[in-house]
C-alpha positions as CSV (number, residue, x, y, z in Angstrom):
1,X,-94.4,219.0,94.1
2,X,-97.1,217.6,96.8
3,X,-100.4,218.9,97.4
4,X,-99.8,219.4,100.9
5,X,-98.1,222.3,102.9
6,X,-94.7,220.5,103.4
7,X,-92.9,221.5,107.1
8,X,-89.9,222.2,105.1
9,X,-88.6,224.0,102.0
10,X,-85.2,222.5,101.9
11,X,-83.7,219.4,103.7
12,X,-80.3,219.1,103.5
13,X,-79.6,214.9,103.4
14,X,-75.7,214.3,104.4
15,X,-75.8,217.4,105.8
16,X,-73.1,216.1,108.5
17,X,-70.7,215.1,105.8
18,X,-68.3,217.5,104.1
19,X,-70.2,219.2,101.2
20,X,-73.3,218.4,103.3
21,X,-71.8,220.9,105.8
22,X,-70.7,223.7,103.2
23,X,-74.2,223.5,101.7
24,X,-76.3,224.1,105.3
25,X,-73.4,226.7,106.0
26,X,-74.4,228.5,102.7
27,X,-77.6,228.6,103.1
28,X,-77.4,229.3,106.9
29,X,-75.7,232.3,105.7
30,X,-77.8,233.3,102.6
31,X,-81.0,233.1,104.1
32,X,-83.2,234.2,106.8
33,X,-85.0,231.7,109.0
34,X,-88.8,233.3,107.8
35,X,-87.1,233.3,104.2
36,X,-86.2,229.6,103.7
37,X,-87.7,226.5,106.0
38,X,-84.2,224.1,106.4
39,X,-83.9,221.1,108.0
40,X,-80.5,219.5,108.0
41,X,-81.0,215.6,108.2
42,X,-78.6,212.3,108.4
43,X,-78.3,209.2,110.3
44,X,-76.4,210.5,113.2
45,X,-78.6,212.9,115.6
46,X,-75.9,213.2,117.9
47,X,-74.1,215.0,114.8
48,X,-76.7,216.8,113.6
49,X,-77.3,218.6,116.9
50,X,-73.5,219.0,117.2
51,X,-73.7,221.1,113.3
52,X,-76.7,223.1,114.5
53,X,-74.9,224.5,117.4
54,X,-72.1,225.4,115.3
55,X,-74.9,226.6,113.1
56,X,-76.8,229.0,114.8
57,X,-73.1,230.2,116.3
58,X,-72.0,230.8,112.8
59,X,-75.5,233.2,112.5
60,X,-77.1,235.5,114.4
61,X,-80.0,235.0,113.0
62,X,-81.1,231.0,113.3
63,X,-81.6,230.5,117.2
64,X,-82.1,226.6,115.5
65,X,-82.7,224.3,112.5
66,X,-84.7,221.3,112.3
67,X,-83.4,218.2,112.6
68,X,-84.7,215.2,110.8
69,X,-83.5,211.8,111.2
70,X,-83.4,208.5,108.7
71,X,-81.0,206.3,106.9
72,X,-80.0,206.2,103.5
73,X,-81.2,202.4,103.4
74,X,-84.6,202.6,105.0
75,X,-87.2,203.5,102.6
76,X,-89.8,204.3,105.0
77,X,-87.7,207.1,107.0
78,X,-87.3,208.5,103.4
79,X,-90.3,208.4,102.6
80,X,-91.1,210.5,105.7
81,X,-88.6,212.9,105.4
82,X,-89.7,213.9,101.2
83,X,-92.8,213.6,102.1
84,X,-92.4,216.7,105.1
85,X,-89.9,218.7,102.3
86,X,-90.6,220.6,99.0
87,X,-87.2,219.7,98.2
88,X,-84.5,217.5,98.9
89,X,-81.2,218.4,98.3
90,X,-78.7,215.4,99.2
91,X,-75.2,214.8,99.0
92,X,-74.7,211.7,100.4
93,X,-72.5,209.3,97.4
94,X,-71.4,207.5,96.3
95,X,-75.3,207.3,94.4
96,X,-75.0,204.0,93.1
97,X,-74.8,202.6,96.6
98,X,-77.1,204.7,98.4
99,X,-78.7,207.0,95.6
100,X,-81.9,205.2,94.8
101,X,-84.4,205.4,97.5
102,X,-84.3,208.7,98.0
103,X,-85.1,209.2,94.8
104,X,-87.8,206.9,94.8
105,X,-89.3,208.1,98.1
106,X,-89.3,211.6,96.7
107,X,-91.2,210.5,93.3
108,X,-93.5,208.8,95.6
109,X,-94.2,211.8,97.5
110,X,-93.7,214.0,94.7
111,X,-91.2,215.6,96.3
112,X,-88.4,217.8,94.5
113,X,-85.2,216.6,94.8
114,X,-80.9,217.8,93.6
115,X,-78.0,216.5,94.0
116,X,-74.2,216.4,93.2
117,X,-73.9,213.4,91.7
118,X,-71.4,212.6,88.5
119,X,-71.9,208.8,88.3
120,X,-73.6,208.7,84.7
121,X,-74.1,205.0,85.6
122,X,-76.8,205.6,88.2
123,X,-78.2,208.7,86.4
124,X,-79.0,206.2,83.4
125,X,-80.5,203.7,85.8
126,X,-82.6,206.6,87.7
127,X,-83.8,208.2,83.8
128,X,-84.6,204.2,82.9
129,X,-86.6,203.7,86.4
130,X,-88.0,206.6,87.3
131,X,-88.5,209.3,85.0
132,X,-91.9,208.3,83.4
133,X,-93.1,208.2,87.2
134,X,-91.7,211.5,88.5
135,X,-93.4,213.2,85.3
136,X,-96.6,212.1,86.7
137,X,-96.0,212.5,90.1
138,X,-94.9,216.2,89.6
139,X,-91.5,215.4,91.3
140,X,-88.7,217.6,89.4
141,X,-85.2,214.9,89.8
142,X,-82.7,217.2,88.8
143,X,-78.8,215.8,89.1
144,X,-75.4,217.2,89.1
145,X,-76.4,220.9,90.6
146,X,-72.6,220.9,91.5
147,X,-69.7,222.0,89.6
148,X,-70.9,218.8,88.1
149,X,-72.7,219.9,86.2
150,X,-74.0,223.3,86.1
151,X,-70.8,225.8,84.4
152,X,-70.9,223.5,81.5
153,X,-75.1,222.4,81.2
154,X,-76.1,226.3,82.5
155,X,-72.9,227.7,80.3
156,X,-74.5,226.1,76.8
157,X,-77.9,227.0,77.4
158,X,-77.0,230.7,78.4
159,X,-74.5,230.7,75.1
160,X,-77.8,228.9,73.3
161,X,-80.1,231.4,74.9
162,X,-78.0,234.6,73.7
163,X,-77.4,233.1,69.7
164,X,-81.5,232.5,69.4
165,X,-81.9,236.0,71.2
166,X,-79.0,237.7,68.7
167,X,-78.8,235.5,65.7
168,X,-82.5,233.7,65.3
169,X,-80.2,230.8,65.0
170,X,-78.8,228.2,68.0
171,X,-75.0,227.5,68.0
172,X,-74.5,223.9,65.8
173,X,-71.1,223.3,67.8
174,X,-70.3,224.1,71.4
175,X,-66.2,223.6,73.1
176,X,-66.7,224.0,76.4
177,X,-62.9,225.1,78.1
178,X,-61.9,224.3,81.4
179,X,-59.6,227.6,81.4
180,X,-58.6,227.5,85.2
181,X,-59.1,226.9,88.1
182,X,-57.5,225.7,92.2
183,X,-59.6,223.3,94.4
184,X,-59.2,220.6,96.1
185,X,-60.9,216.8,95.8
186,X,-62.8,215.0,98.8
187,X,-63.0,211.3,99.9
188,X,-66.3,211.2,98.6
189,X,-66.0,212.6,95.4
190,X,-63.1,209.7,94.9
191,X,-65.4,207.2,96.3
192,X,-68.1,208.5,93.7
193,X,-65.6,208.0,90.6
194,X,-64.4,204.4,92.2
195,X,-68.0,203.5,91.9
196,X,-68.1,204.2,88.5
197,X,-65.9,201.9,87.5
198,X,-66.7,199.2,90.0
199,X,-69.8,198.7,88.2
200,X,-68.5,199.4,84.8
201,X,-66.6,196.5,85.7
202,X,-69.4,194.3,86.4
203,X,-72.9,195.8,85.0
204,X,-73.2,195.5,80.9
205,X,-75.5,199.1,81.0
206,X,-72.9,200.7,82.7
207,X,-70.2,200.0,80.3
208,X,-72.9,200.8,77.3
209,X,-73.4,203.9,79.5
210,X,-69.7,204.9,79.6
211,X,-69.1,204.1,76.0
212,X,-72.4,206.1,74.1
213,X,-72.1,209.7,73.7
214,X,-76.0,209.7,73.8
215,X,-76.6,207.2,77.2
216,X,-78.2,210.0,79.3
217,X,-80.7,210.7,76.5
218,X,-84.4,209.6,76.6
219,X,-85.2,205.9,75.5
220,X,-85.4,205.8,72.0
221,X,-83.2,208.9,71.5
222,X,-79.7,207.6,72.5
223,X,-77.6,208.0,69.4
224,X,-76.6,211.1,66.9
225,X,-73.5,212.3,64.9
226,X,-71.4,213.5,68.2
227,X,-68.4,211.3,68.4
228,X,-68.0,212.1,72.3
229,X,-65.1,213.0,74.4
230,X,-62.0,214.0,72.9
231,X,-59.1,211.5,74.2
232,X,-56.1,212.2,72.9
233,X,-54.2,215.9,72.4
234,X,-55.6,218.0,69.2
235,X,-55.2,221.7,68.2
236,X,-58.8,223.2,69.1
237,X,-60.9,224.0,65.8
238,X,-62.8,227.2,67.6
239,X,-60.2,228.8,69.2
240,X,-56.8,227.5,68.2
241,X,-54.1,226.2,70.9
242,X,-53.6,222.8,71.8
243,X,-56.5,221.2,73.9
244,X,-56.3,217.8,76.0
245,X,-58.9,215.4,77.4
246,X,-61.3,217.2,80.6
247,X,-62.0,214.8,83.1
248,X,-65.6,215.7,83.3
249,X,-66.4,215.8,80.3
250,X,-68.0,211.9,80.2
251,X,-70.5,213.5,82.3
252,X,-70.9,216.9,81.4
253,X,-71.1,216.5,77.7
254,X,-74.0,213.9,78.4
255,X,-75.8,216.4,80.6
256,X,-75.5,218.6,78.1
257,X,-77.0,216.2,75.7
258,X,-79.7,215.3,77.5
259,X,-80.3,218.9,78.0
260,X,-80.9,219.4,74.1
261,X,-82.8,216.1,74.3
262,X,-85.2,216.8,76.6
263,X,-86.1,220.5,75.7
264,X,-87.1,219.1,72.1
265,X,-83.7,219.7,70.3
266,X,-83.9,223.6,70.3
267,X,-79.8,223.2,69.8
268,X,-80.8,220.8,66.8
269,X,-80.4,217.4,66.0
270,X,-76.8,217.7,64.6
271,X,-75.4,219.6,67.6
272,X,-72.0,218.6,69.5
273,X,-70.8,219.4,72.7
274,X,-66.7,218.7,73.4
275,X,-65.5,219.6,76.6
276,X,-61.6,220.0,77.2
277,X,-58.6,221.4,78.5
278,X,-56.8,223.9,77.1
279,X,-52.8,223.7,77.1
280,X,-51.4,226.8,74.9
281,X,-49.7,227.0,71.7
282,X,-46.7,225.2,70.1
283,X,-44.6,223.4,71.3
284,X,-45.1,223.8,75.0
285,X,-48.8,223.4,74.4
286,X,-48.7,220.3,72.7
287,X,-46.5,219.0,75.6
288,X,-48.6,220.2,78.5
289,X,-51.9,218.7,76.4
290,X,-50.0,215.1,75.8
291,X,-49.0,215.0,79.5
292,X,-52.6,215.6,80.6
293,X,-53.5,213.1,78.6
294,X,-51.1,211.0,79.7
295,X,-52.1,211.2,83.3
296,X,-55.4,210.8,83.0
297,X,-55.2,208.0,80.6
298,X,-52.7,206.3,82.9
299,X,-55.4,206.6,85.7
300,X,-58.3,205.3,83.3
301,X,-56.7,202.5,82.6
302,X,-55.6,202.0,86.6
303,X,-59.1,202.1,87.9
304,X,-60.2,200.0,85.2
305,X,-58.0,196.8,87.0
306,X,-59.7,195.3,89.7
307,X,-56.6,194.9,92.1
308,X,-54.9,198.1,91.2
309,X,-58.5,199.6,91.7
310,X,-58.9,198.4,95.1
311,X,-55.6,199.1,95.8
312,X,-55.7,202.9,94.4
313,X,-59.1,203.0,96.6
314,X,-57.7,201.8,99.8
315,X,-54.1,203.8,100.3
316,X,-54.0,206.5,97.8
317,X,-57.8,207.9,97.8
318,X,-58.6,209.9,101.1
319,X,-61.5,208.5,103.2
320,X,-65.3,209.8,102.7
321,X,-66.2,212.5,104.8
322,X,-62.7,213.9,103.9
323,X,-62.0,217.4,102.7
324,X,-60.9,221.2,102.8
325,X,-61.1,223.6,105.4
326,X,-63.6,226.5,105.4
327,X,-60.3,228.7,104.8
328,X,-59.7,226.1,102.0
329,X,-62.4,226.2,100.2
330,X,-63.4,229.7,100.2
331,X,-59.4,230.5,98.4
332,X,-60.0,228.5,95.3
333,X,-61.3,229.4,92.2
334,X,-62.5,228.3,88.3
335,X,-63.1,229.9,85.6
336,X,-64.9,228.1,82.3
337,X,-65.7,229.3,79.1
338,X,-67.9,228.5,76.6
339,X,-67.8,229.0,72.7
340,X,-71.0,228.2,70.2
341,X,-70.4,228.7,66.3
342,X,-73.6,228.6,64.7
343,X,-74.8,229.7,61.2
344,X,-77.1,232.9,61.4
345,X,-79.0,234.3,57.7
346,X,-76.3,236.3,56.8
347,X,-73.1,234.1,58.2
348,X,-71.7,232.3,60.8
349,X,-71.1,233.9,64.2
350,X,-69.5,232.7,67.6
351,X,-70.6,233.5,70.9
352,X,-68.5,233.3,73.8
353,X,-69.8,233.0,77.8
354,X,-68.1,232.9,80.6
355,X,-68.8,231.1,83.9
356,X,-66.8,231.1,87.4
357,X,-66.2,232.1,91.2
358,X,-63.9,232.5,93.5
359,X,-64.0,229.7,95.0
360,X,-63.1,225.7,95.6
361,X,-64.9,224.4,92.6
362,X,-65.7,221.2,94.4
363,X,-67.0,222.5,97.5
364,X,-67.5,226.5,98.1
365,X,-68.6,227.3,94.8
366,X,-70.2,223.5,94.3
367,X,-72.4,224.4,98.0
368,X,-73.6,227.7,96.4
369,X,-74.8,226.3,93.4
370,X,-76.6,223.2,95.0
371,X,-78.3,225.5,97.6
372,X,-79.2,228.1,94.8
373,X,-80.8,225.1,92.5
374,X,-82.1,223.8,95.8
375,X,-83.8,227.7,96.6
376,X,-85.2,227.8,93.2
377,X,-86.8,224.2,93.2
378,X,-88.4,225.4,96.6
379,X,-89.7,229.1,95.3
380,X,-90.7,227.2,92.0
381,X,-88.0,230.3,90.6
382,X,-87.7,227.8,87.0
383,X,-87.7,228.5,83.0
384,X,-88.7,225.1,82.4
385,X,-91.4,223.1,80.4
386,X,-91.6,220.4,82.8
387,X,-93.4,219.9,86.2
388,X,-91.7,216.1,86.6
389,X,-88.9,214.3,85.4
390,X,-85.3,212.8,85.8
391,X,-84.1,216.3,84.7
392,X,-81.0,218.6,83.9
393,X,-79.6,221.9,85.6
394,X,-80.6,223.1,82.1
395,X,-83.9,221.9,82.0
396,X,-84.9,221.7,85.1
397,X,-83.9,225.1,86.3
398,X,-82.5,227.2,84.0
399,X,-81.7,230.6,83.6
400,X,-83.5,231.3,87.1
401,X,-80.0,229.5,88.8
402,X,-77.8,231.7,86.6
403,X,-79.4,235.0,87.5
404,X,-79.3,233.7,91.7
405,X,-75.5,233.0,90.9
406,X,-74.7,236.1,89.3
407,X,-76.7,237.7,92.4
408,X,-74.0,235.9,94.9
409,X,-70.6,236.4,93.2
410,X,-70.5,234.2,90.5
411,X,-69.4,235.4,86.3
412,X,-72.2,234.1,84.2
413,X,-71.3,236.9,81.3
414,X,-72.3,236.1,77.6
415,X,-71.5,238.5,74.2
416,X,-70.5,237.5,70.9
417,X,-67.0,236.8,70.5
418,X,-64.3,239.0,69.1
419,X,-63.8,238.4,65.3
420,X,-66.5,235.6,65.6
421,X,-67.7,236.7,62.0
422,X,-71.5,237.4,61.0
């Protein structure tokens, strides 16, 4: 963090976009204006005036909120802006195109700094450029503080945490279930994942990204015995049931990874992380898990031809900036859970957690836990070894973001599972 007394404890970049708005609303409403120093910021001051008068309407307590100024593309307005913040907490994607000098300023200025991001591609190229630097500048990068990432990275270290507490042992396997859940998806999330495989479709590290299990490990640490996502239908081996292919599992299960990674390999050197969808039993759930498949396979291979890409992107994808009502997303919901097998002394045992809300995964619940991991940067409110560094939910944070979640609505439960042996 810098030396000097920063204006701010949290800007909100992009706060004029969708989740950009959610996430100053949230905080707006969490927080009193002597409790938390926010400044919303974005290219647009015309906008930015326009969302603190609907602002300080929403709350009787804010009679304003700073407004800062800069563009995603001008290094020295960024610069300005990290340099005035403890932390930085941006959602403005897709990160490939306009991720990197944020970033940048902020290790310059040893700023903090979270985001929503799920584009592995520019989280390998920000770990590759910047993490030695933001280790020595003090400046914590911590990505995907959204619903990418933190149920399934804060999930596996609170199932970890509870089997070394319990057992003296850490959980060898980890199946992270995407159980259930109603939301809805924004322009900008679909611009993010068209990104993804624009440059997959040009950029050799990218595809090397996409295809390694191990690509958002340290240098020198980026292979092991996981095999990586599941792709095809398969009867789970924890659990039983049929399970099919998550979508988010090419970036969660590398967060995840990375999590291990850095920490030192507390989880060991052997440990795998699957994350998947669960479908039922028989018949039916074999069905449900091949059709799941089916689609998103179908889609994969769609967004992986340039002119059906470009085509998907330009009529079917909604337009950045595009996305639920309030109403909307305060009526969704998810719920995740999380099973760890390990091998104690006297036998094997399972642990089971549990992580959700009731809310839009994508934006209600995805605004609380950005803010929260945002808060906790600011109040230094971590369990973490590092003070810098291109970091995890996980390892950045830590249990300190659980407990703040549990604290406004959210299930973060852990136990050991029923029948899970000993």
């Amino acid at each position: 963090m810098t030396d000097a007394d920063p204006t701010h404890d949290v800007v909100v970049w992009g706060a004029t976009g969708v989740a950009g708005r959610f996430t100053a609303e949230y905080l707006v409403e969490r927080h009193a204006p002597d409790d938390l120093s926010l400044a919303v910021g974005g290219r647009s001051r015309e906008k930015l005036d326009a969302l603190v008068d609907d602002l300080t309407r929403r709350s009787d307590g804010w009679d304003g909120v700073p407004v800062v100024v800069g563009d995603a593309t001008d290094p020295e307005s960024l610069r300005t802006i990290a340099h005035d913040a403890r932390v930085v907490c941006t959602t403005v994607g897709p990160y490939t195109r306009y991720g990197s000098p944020l970033v940048e300023a902020c290790v310059e200025t040893g700023t903090d700094y979270c985001d929503l991001t799920g584009e592995v591609n520019w989280a390998r190229e920000t770990i590759d450029r910047f993490h030695e630097a933001a280790v020595d500048a003090g400046a914590r990068i911590v990505h995907s503080c959204g619903f990418d990432s933190v149920p399934a990275d804060l999930g596996t270290l609170i199932v970890q945490s509870f089997a070394a507490e319990a057992f003296d042992a850490p959980c060898k396997t980890v199946r992270i279930y995407l159980d259930d859940g109603s939301g809805s998806v924004s322009g900008g999330t679909l611009a993010s994942f068209g990104e993804l495989f624009e440059a997959a479709a040009t950029d050799p590290i990218a595809r090397e990204t996409l295809r390694n299990p191990y690509s958002l490990a340290p240098s020198g640490e980026r292979s092991g015995v996981d095999p990586g996502t599941q792709r095809w239908p398969r009867t789970d081996p924890l659990c039983g049931g049929w399970t099919a292919p998550s979508p988010m599992a090419p970036v969660n299960e590398r967060v995840v990874r990375r999590s291990n990674a850095l920490l030192g390999y507390p989880w060991g050197r052997e440990f795998r992380c699957t994350e998947v969808v669960p479908t039922g039993e028989g018949v039916r759930g074999a069905a449900a898990a091949g059709l799941v498949a089916g689609g998103l396979g179908a889609f994969t291979a769609a967004m992986s031809v340039g002119p059906l890409r470009s085509a998907l992107r330009r009529y079917a994808f909604p337009d950045p900036g595009e996305g639920p009502t309030r109403e909307e997303a305060e009526a969704g919901h998810f719920r995740i859970r999380v099973l760890g097998r390990g091998t104690a002394a006297d036998g094997s045992f399972t642990v089971e957690a549990e992580f959700g809300a009731n809310r839009d995964p994508g934006y209600g619940a995805t605004a609380r836990m950005l803010g929260e991991s945002a808060t906790c940067l600011a109040r230094d409110e971590v369990d973490s070894p590092f003070d810098g560094g291109v970091l995890t939910p996980a390892s950045g944070i830590g249990l300190p973001l659980a407990e703040r979640l549990r604290e406004v609505g959210f299930t973060a439960s852990v136990d050991e599972a029923a029948g899970g042996g000993r």
